[in-house]
Every structure is written in C-alpha cells, then in structure tokens.
C-alpha angles and dihedrals in degrees: 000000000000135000096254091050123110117258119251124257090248090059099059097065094056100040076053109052086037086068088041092060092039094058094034081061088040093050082044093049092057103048090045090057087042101052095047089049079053105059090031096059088041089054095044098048099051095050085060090051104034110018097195097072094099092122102133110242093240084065098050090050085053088046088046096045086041100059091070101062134337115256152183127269086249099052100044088046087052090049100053095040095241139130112277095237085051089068101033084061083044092052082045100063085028084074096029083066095044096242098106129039131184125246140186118265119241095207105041118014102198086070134067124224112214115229136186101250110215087273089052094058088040089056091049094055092050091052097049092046095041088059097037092056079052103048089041090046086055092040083054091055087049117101115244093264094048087056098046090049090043095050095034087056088057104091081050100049085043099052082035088062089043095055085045094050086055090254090101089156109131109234110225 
C-alpha cells in the first residue's frame, strides 16, 4: 500500500482511539497541573496571611477524618491509605500538639481510640474558615463567567475526587 493510499477501515479506529487517549492523557495532564497550582497557591497564600498554618497537610487530613468519629490507628490509617507507623508519628506530634487525645475503646479495651480535643476542633475550624475567606476573597477577583464555570464544575470535581478515592459510584 502506498503512502498516498486511503487508510482501511480497520486503521481509523485505531488512529482514533489512539487521539482520544491522547487527549484523554492531555486533558489529564492539565488538571492535574491546575489542581496542584491550586493548592499550592492556597497554601501559600494563607501562610502569608495566618503563619501558623503550618499544620502539614497530612495532619489536617487525620484532624478532618478525625472530626467525624474518633478512631483507631488502624483504621485511620486504613482510611487515609497510609502505613500504619506513619500515622501512629502523625498522631505523635497530633497529641504533642494537644489536638488529639487518646481514649478507651468501648468495644475492646485493650485498644485507644484517638479523638479531636476542643483545640483540635477549634484548629480545624480555623483552618476551614481561614481557607474558605480566602477562596471566597479569590472567587470575588473572577469575571461572571469564571465563576459560573468554577461553581458549575463542581458535581463533576466532586464525583472526580469519589472514583479516585476507590468509591467511583455515581451518586443519583
């Protein structure tokens, strides 16, 4: 076949699907840049304006998981998909810095749950306010049409974030 010749029927498909996934990995590629300028700029920004945000973000994640229910090292380590002796340093310096406090178990009492103290909430809500002034104060600064497109993406980010956490049921 020469080079001039029309391609079969059975090489469009392929040449097809090959640019789909290629802009299916492009598409990917971007969000992906996008979301971690995000949170880079959001973290950057609210250390300038509170310094003692200097919670890690893997503590913040343990505080937030945390504020639903107290629970064991295993679980939260199951929860957060990390290495149970990762948490267990996390939940050091967790009650180290008061946030966190240890408490018997009800249902086994050779285990501790681990629970938010009242300073622990409190951090938590600072720490939630603290980035919703300033994601509201960035929101403000958008055109119309940039906040539209930011707040109607939002049912997709948020299913987006279920499918990569393993839960990629689609909720009615």
């Amino acid at each position: 076949m020469s080079a001039a010749s029309p391609r079969t029927p059975k090489e469009a498909p392929d040449s097809a699907g090959a640019a789909g996934e290629a802009l299916a990995f492009e598409r990917a590629q971007r969000l992906t840049d996008v979301v971690t300028r995000l949170r880079r700029a959001l973290r950057s920004s609210i250390r300038t304006d509170y310094p003692w945000e200097s919670l890690p973000m893997a503590q913040v994640e343990l505080l937030q998981t945390l504020a639903i229910a107290p629970l064991r090292v295993g679980e939260l380590a199951a929860r957060q998909r990390l290495a149970p002796n990762t948490v267990s340093g996390l939940v050091g310096k967790l009650l180290e810095a008061g946030f966190v406090d240890r408490q018997a178990d009800p249902g086994d009492r050779r285990t501790a749950r681990i629970a938010l103290t009242e300073a622990g909430h409190q951090q938590l809500a600072d720490w939630q306010h603290a980035h919703e002034r300033r994601i509201a104060a960035a929101l403000a600064t958008l055109s119309p049409a940039d906040h539209d497109a930011v707040m109607a993406a939002l049912p997709g980010l948020e299913q987006l974030a279920k499918a990569l956490a393993g839960n990629g049921q689609r909720e009615p």
